[in-house]
VOPAGU-2260 file (C-alpha; in pm, 1 decimal, decimal comma):
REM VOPAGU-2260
SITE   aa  ch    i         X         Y         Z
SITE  UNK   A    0       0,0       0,0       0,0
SITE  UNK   A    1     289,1     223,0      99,3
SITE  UNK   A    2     426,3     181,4    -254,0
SITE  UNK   A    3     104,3     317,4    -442,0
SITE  UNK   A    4      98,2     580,8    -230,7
SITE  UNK   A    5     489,8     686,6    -345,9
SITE  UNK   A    6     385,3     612,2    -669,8
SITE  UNK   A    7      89,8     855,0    -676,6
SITE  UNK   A    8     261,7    1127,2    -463,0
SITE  UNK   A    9     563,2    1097,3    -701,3
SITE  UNK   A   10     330,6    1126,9    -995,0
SITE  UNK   A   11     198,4    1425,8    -850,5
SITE  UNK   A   12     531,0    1595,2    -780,7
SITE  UNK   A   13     640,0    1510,7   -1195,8
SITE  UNK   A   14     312,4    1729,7   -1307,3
SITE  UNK   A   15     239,2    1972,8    -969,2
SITE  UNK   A   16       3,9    2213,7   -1202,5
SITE  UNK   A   17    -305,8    1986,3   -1124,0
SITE  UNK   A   18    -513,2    2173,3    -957,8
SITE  UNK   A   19    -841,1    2115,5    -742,6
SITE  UNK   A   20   -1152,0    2260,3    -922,8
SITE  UNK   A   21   -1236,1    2644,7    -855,1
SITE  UNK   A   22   -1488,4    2898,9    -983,9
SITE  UNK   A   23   -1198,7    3131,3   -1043,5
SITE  UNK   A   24   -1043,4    2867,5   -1250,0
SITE  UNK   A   25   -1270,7    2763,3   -1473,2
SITE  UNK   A   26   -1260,7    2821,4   -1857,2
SITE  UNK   A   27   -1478,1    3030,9   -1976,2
SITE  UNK   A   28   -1648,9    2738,7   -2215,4
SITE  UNK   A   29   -1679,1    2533,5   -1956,7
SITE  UNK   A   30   -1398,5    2262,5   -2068,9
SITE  UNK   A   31   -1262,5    2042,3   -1789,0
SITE  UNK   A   32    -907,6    2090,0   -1877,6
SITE  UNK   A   33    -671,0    2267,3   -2026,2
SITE  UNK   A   34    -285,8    2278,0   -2034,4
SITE  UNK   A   35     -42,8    2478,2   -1857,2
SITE  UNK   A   36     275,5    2688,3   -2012,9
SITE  UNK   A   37     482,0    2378,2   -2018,9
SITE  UNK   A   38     226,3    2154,4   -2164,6
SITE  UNK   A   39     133,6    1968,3   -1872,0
SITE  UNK   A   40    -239,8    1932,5   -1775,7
SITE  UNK   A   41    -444,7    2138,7   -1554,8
SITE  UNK   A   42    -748,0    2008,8   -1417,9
SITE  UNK   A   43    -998,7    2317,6   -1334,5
SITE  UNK   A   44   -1342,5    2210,0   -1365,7
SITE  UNK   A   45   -1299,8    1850,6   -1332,2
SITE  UNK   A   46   -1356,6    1719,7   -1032,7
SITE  UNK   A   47   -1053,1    1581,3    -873,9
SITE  UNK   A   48   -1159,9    1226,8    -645,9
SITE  UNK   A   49    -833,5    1122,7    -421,2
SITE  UNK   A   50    -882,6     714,5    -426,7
SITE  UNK   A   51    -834,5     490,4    -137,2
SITE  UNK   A   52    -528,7     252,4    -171,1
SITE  UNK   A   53    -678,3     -46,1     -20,0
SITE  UNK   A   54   -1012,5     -12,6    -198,7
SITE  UNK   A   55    -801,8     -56,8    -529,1
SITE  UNK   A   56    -608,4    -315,0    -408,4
SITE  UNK   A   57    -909,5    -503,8    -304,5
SITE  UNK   A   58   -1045,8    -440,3    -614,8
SITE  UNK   A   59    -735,9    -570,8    -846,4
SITE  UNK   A   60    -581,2    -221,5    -925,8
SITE  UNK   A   61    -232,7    -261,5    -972,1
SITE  UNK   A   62     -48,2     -54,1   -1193,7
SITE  UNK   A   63     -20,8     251,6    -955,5
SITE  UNK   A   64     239,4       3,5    -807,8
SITE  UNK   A   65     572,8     -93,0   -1034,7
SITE  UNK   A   66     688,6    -314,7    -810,0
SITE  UNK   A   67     421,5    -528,8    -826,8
SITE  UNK   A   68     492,1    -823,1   -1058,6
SITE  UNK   A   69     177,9    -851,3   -1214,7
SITE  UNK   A   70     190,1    -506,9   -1328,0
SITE  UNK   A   71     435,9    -564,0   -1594,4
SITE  UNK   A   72     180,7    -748,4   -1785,0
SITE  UNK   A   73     -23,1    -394,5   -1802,0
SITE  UNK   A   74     306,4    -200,9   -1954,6
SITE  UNK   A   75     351,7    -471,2   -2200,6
SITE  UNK   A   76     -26,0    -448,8   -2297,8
SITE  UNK   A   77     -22,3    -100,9   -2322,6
SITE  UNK   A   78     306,8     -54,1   -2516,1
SITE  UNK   A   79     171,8    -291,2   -2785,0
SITE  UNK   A   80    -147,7    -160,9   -2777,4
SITE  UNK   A   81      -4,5     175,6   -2830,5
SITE  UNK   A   82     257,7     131,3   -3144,6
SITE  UNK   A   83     -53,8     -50,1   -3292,4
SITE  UNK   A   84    -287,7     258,4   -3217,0
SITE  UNK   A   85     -12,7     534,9   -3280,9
SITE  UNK   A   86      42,7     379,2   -3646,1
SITE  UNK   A   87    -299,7     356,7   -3744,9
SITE  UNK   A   88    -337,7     733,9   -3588,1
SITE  UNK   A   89    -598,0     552,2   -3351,6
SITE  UNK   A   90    -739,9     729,6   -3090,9
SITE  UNK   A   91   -1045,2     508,2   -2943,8
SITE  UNK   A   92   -1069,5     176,5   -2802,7
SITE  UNK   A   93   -1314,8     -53,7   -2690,4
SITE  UNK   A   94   -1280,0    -309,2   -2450,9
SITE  UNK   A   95   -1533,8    -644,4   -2443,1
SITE  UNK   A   96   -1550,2    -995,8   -2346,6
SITE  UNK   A   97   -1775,3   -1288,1   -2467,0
SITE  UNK   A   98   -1901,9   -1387,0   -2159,7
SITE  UNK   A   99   -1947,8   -1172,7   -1796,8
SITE  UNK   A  100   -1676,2   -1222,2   -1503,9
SITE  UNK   A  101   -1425,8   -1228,6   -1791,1
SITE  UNK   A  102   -1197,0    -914,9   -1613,8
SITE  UNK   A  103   -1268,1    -689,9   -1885,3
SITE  UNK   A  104   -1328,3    -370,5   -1608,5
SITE  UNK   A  105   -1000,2    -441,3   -1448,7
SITE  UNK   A  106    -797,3    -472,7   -1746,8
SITE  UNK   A  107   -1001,6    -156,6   -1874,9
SITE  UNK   A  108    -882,3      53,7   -1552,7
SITE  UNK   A  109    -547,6    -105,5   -1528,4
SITE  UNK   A  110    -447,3     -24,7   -1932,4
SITE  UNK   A  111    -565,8     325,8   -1906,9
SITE  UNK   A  112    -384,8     373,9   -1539,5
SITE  UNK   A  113     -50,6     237,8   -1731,6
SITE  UNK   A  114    -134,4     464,6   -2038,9
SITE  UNK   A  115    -140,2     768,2   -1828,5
SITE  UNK   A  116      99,9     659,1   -1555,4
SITE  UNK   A  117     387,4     608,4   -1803,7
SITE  UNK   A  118     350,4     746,6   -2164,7
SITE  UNK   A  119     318,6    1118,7   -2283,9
SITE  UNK   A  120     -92,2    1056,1   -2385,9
SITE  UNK   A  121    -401,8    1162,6   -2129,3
SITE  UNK   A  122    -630,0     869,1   -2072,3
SITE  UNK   A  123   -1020,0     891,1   -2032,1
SITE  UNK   A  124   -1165,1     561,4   -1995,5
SITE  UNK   A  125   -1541,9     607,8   -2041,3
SITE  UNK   A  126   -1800,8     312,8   -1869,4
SITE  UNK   A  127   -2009,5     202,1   -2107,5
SITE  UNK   A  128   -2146,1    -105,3   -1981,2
SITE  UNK   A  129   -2476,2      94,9   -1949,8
SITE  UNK   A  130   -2625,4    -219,7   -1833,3
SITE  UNK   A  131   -2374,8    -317,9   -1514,1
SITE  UNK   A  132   -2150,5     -66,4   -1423,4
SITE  UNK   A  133   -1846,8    -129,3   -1244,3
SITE  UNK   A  134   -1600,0     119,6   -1322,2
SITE  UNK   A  135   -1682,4     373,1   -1038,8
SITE  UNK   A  136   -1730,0     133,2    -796,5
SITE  UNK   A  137   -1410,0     -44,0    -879,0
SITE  UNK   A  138   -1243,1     316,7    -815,1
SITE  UNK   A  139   -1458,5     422,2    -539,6
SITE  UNK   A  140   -1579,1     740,7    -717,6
SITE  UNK   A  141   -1854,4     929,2    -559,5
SITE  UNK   A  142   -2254,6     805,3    -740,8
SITE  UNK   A  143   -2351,0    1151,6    -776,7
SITE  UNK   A  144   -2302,5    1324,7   -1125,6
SITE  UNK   A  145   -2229,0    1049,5   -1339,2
SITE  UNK   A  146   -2271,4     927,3   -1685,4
SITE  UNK   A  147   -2662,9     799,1   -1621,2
SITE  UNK   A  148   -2745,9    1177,2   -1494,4
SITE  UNK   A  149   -2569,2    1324,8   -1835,0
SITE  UNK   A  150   -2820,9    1052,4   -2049,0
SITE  UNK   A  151   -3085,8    1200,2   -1852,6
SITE  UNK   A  152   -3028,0    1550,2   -1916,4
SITE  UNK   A  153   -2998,5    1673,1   -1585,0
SITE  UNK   A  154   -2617,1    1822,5   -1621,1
SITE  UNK   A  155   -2338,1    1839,9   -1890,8
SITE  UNK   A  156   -2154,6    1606,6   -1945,8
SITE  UNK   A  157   -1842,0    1820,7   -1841,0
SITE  UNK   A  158   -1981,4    1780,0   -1483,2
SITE  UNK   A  159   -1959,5    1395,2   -1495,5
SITE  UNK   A  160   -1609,7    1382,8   -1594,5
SITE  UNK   A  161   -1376,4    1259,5   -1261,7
SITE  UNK   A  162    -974,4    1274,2   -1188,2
SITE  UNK   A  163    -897,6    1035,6   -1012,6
SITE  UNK   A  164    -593,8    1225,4    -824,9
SITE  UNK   A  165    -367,1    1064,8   -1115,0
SITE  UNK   A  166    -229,3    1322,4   -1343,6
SITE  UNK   A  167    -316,5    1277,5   -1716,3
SITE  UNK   A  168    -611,7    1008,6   -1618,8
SITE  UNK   A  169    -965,8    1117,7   -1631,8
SITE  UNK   A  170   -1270,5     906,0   -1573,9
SITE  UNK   A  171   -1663,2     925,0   -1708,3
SITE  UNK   A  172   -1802,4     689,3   -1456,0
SITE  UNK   A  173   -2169,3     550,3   -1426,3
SITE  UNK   A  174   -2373,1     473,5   -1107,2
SITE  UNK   A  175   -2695,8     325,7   -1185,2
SITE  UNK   A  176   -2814,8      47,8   -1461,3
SITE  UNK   A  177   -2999,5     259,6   -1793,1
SITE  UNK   A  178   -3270,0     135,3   -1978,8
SITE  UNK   A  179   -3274,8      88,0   -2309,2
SITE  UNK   A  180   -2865,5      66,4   -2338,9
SITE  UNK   A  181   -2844,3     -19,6   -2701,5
SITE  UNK   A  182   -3073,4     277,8   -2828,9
SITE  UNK   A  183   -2877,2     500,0   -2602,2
SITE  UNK   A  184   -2536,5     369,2   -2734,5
SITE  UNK   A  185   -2633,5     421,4   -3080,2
SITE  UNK   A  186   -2799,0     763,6   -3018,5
SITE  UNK   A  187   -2729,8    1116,8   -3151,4
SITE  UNK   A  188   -2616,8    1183,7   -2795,7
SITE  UNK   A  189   -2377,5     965,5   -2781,2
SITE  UNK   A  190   -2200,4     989,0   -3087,4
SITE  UNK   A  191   -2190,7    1323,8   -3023,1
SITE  UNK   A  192   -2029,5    1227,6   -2683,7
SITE  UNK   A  193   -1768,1     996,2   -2786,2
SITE  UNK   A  194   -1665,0    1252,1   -3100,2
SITE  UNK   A  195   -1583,6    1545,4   -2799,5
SITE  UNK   A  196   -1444,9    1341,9   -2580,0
SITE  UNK   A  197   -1173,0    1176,2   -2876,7
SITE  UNK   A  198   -1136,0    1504,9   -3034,9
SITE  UNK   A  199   -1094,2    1705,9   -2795,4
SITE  UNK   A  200    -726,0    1673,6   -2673,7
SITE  UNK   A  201    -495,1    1584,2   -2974,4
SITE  UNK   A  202    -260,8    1367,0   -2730,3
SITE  UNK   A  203    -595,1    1137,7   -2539,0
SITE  UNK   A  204    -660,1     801,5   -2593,7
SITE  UNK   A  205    -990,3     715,0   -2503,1
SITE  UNK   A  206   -1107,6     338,4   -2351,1
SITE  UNK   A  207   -1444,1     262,3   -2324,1
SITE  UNK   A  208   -1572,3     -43,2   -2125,8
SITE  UNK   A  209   -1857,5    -249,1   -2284,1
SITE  UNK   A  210   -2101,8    -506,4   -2142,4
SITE  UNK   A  211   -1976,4    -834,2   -2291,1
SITE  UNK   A  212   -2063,5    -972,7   -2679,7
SITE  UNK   A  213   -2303,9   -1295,5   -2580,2
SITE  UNK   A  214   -2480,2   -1088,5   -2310,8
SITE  UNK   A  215   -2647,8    -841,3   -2513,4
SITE  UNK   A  216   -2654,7    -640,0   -2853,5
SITE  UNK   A  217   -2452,3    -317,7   -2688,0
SITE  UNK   A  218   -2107,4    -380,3   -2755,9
SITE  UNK   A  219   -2147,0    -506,7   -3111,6
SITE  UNK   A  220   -2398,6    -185,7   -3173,1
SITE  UNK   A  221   -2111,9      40,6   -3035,2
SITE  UNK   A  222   -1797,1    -101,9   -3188,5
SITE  UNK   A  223   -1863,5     103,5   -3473,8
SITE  UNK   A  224   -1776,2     419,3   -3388,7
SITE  UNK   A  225   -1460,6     358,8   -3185,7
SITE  UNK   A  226   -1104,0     292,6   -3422,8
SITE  UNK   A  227   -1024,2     -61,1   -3264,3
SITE  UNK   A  228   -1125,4    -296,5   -3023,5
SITE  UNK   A  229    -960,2    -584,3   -2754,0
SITE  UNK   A  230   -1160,9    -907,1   -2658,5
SITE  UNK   A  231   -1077,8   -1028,0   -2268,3
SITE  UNK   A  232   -1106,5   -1393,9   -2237,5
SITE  UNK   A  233   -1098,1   -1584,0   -1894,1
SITE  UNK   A  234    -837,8   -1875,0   -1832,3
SITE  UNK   A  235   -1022,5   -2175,4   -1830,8
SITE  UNK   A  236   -1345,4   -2024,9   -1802,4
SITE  UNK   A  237   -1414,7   -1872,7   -2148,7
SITE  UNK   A  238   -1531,5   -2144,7   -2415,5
SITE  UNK   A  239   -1315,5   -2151,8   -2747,8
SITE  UNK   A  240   -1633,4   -2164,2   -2913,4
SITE  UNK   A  241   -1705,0   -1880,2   -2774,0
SITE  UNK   A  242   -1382,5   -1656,4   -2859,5
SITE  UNK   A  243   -1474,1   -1776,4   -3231,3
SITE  UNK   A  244   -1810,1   -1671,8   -3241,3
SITE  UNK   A  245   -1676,4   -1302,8   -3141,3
SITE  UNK   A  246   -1402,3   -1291,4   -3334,1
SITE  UNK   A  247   -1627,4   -1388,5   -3595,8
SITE  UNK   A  248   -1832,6   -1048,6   -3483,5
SITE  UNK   A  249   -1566,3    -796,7   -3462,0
SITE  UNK   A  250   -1362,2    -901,7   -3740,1
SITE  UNK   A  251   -1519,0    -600,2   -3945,5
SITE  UNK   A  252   -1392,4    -323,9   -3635,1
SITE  UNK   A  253    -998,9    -352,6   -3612,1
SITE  UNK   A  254    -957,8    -628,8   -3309,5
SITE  UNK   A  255    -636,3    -567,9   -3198,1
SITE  UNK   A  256    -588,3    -894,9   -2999,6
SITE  UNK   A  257    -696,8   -1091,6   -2730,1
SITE  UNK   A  258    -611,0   -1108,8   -2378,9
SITE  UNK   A  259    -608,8   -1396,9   -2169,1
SITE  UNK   A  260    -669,6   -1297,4   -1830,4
SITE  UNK   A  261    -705,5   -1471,7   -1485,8
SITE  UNK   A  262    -429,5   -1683,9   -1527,6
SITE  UNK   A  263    -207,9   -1871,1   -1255,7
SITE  UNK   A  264      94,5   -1846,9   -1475,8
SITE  UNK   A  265     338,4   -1640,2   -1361,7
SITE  UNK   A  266     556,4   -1615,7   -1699,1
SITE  UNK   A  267     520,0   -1347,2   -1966,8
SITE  UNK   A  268     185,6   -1240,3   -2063,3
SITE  UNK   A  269    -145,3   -1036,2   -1993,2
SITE  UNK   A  270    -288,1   -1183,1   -1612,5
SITE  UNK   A  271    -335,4   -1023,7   -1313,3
């Protein structure tokens, strides 16, 4: 635990303009960022959440920690999910699984924690699993102001958006289950959403968590408008028939790979 907490304090002290949000600070369009002098970035109306060590530990958060030895398998992700990204000129990723209890949440949170922990991108990871959110709860974020209130029209979605005290990481959590997910995915609204939140910081790689393939229509709805997507597969849990049948589905939307996760080995590869 002590570790994390170096980790995130040491983060802190490498980019020291984040800043809490203020009414004095605020831009004057009502963005929930900008960038400082030097180029670093300066949260002002995002709200800034400090997280609780142990809840993320509990919870299977580990790449706030280098020294753990699982977290390597995050950096290795990341890097080759990043040359493949950076030489399409990717920006957006989705993340899926065929079956629930696959891991695909964690490995969401952990890949964009890695992204912004160690590389020169921002990372917003956006929970789209409109049907069984996890994200927030995975982070302990606060339930108030969250994606489900910006489908509902009751704020912007600028007041949804969360920093998780981790510079250049940036969270659009969700609280509550919405109804009718896949009309909502494929809505005016939300394509809307998802082009603003890609386009607007040039350096941002956005990760967006779906429900998994077999459990509903979302994710296969969705996968459309993001650039590429990563199928998370549970050691020997997931059926083989299954990882056909959704490779078979996404092999129209740029799947980059896919990850076997919940594995005892302990050599090379993506586990946790």
């Amino acid at each position: 635990m002590e570790r994390i907490k170096e980790a995130i304090a040491k983060a802190k002290e490498q980019q020291p303009d984040v800043v809490l949000p203020s009414p004095k600070t605020q831009d004057a369009n009502g963005t929930p960022s900008g960038k400082s002098e030097n180029g670093e970035i300066s949260y002002r109306q995002t709200r800034v959440v400090n997280l609780d060590i142990k809840h993320l530990e509990e919870n299977r958060i580990i790449t706030l920690d280098s020294e753990d030895p699982n977290s390597i398998s995050f950096d290795i992700l990341r890097t080759q999910v990043l040359a493949k990204m950076e030489a399409n000129q990717w920006r957006t990723l989705a993340i899926t699984s065929p079956t629930p209890e696959c891991g695909k949440t964690v490995v969401s949170i952990n890949l964009a924690l890695s992204i912004a922990k160690q590389t020169d991108y921002t990372a917003l990871l956006v929970d789209f699993d409109l049907r069984r959110p996890r994200v927030g709860s995975y982070l302990g974020l606060p339930n108030e102001n969250t994606l489900s209130d910006y489908i509902d029209g009751k704020i912007p979605f600028t007041d949804a958006l969360v920093n998780p005290g981790i510079p250049r990481f940036v969270v659009l959590p969700n609280h509550a289950a919405i109804r009718k997910s896949t009309e909502i995915l494929t809505s005016p609204k939300v394509k809307s959403l998802v082009t603003d939140l890609r386009d607007r910081y040039e350096k941002r790689i956005c990760i967006f968590d779906l429900p998994p393939l077999q459990s509903t229509d979302d994710a296969i709805a969705f996968v459309p408008q993001v650039d590429c997507v990563l199928l998370v597969v549970a050691s020997g849990e997931t059926k083989p028939s299954d990882v056909k049948e959704c490779r078979r589905q996404l092999q129209a939307h740029n799947l980059l790979g896919v990850i076997l996760n919940k594995s005892d080995e302990k050599a090379a590869g993506y586990y946790y």
